[in-house]
Backbone bond lengths (Angstrom), bond angles and torsions (degrees), N, CA, C in turn:
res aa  C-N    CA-C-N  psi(-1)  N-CA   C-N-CA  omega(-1)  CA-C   N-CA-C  phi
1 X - - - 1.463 - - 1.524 107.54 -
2 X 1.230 109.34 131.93 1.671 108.04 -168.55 1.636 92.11 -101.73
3 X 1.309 127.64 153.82 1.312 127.98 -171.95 1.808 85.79 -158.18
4 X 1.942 92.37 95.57 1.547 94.36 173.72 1.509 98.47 -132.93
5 X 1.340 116.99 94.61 1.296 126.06 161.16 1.753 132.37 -41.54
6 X 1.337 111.20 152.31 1.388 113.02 -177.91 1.564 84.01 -113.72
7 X 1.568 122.59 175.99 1.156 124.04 176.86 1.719 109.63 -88.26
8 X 1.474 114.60 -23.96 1.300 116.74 146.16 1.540 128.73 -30.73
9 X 1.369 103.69 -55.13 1.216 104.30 -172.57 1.526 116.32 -91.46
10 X 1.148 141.09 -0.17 1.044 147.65 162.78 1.749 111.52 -91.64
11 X 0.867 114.15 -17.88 1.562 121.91 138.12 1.587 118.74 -27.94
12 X 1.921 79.97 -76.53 1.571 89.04 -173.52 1.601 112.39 -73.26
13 X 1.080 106.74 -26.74 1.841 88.92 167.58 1.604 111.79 -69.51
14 X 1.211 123.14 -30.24 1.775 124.15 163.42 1.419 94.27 -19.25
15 X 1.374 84.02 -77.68 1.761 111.28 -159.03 1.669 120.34 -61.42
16 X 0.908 121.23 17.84 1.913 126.66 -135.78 1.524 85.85 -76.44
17 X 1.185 116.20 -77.03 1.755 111.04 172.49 1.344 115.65 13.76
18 X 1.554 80.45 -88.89 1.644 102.19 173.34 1.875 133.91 -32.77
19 X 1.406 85.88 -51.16 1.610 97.97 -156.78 2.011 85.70 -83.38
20 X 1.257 105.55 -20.88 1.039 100.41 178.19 1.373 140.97 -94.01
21 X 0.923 100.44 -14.27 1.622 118.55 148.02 1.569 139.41 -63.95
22 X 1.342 105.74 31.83 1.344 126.47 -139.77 1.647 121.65 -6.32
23 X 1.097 118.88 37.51 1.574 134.40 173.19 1.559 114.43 -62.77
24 X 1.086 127.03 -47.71 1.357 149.84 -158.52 1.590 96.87 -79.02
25 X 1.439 119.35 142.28 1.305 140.27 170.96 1.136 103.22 -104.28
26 X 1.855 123.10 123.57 0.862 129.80 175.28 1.417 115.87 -114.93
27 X 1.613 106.79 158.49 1.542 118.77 173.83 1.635 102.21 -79.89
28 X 1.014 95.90 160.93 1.715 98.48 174.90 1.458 99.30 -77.54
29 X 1.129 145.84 20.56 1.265 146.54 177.60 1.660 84.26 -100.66
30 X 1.213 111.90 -74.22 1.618 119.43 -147.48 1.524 105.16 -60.93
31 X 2.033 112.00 -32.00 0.988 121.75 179.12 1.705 100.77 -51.84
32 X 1.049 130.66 -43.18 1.800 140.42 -152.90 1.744 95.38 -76.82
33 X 1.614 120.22 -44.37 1.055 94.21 168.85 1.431 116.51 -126.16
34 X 1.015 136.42 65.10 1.562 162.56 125.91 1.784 90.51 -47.84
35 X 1.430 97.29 -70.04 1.946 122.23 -154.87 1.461 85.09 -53.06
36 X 1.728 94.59 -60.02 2.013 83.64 -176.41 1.831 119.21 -11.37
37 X 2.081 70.51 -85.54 1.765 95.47 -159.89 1.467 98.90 -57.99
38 X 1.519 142.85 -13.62 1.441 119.37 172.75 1.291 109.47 -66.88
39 X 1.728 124.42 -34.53 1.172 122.66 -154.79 1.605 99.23 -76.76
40 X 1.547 122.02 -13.71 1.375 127.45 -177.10 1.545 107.43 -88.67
41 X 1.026 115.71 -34.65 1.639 113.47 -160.98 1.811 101.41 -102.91
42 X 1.223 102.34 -25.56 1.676 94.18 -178.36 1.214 135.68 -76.55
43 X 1.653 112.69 -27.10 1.497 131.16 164.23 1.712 110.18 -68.75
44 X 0.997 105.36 -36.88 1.375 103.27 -155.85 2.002 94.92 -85.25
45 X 1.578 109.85 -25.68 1.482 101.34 170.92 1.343 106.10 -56.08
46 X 1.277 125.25 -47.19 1.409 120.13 -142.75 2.077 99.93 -102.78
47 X 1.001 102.31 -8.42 1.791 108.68 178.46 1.325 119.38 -83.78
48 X 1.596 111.66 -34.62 1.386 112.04 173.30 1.536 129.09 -135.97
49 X 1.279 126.86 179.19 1.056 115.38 176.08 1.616 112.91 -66.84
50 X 1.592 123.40 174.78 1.008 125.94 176.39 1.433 121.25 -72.92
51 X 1.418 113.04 -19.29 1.459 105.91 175.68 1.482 117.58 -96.06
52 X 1.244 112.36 -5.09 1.488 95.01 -152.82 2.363 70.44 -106.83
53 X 1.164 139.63 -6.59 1.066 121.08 146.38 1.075 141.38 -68.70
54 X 1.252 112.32 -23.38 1.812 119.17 165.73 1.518 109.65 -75.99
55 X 0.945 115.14 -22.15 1.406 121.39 176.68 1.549 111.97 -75.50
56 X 1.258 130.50 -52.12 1.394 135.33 141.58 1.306 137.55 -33.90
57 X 1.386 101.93 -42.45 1.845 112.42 166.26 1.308 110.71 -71.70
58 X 0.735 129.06 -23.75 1.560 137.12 172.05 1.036 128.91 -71.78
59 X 1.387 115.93 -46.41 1.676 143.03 151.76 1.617 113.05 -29.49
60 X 0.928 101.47 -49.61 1.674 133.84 -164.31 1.305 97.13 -90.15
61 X 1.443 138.53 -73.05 1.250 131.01 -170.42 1.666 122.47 -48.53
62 X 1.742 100.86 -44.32 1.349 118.47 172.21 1.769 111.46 -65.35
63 X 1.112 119.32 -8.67 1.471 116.73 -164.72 1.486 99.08 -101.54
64 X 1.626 110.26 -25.78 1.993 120.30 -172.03 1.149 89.88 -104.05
65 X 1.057 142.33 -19.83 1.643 119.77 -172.71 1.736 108.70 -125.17
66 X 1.120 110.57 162.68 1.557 133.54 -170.46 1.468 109.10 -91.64
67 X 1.141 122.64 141.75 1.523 109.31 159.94 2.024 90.64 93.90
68 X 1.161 119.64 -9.58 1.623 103.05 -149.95 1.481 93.98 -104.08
69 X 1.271 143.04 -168.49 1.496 156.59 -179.99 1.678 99.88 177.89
70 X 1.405 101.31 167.45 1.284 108.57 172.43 1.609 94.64 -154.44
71 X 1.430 114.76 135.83 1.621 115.28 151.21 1.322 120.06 -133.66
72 X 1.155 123.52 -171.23 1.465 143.12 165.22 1.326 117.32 -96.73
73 X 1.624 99.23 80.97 1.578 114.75 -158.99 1.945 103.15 -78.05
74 X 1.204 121.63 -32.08 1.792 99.56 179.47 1.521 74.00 -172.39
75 X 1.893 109.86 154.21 1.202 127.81 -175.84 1.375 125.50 -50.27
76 X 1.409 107.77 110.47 1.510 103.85 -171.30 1.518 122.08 116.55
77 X 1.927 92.38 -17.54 1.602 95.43 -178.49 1.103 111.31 -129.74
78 X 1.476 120.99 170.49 1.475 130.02 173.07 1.673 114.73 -135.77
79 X 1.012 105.79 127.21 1.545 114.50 176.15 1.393 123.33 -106.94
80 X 1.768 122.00 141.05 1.185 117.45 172.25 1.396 102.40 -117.02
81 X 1.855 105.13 136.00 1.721 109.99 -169.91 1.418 86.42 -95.40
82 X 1.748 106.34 155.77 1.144 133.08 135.10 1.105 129.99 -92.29
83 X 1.428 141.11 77.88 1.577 146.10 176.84 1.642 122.14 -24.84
84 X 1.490 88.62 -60.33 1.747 86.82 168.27 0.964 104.40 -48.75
85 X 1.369 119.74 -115.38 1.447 133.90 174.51 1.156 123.57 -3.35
86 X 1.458 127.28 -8.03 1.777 136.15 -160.03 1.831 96.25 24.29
87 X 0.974 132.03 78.18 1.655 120.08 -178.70 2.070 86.50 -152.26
88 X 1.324 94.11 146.37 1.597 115.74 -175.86 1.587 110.97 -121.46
89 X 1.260 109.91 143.11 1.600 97.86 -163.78 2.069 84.32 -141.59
90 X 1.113 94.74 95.54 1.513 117.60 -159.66 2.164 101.99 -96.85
91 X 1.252 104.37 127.72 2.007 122.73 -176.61 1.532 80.80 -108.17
92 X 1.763 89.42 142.78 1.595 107.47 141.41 1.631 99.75 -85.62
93 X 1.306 111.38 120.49 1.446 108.94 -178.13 1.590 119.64 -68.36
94 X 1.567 118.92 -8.41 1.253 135.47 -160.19 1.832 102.26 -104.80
95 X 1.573 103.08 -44.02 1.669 112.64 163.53 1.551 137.69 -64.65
96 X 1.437 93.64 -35.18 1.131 105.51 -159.56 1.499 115.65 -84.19
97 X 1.436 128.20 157.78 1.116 120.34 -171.22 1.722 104.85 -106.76
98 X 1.190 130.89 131.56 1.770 138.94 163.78 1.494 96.28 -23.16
99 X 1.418 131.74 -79.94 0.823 109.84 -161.37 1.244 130.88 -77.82
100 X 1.363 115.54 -3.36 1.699 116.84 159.51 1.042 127.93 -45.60
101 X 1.253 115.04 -60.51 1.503 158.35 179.39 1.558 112.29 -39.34
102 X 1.603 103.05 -44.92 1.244 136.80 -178.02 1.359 109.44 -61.67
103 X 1.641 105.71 -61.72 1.462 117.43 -172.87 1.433 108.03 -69.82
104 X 1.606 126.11 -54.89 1.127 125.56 173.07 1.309 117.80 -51.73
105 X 1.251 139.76 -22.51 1.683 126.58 178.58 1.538 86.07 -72.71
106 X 1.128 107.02 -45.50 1.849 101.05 -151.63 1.491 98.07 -60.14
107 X 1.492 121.86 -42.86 1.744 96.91 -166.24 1.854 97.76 -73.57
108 X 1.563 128.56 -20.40 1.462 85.71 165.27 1.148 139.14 -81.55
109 X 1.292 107.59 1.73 1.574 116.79 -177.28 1.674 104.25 -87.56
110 X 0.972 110.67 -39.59 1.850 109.26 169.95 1.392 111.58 -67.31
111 X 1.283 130.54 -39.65 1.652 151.68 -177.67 1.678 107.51 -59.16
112 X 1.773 104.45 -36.16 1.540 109.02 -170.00 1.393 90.54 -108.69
113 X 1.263 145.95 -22.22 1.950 139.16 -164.73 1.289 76.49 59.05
114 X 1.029 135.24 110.80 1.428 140.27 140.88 1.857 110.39 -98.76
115 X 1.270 114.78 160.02 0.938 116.66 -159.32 1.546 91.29 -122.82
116 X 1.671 95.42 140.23 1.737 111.35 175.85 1.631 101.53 -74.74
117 X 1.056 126.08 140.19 1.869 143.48 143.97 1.431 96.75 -30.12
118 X 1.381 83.37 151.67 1.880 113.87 -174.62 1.262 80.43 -103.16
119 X 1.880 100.81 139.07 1.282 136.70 162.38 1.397 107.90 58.81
């Protein structure tokens, strides 16, 4: 699963609550990737367990963005580094819910403009 964000769309995962609550009026732009990010986040709730997807999103985030790392910071958990920032934003992988996980990377990644990898 390729998970290559626009800064648009990490917006809308900011916002996911929202946009997801079908409250929100959309442009046919936002409508196009709303559809995206459902088609990303909805299979993958219901295909696997909760940890072994945060563990994957992470994979993925660290692979599109600069500055990022991920390890297996203490039993049970997983952490994604921010280099710049030296700051760690650490899941109980066993507690935590996918889509938390989800939303919280995204506001630091919108919070920092992080920049996607060349090529």
């Amino acid at each position: 699963m390729n998970y290559t964000f626009t800064e648009k769309e990490v917006e809308m995962m900011y916002y996911w609550g929202q946009y997801a609550d079908g409250e929100s009026c959309f442009t046919e732009e936002e409508q196009k990737l709303y559809d995206k990010i459902e088609r990303i986040l909805t299979p993958l709730q219901k295909e696997k367990d909760e940890s072994r997807k945060i563990v994957e999103f992470f994979k993925e985030i660290c692979s599109t963005y600069k500055g990022v790392s991920y390890s297996l910071r203490y039993p049970g958990g997983n952490c994604i580094r921010f280099i710049d920032v030296d700051k760690d934003l650490c899941f109980g992988t066993a507690k935590s819910k996918y889509t938390d996980v989800v939303l919280e990377v995204s506001k630091v990644i919108n919070k920092l403009k992080l920049k996607k990898r060349e090529g």
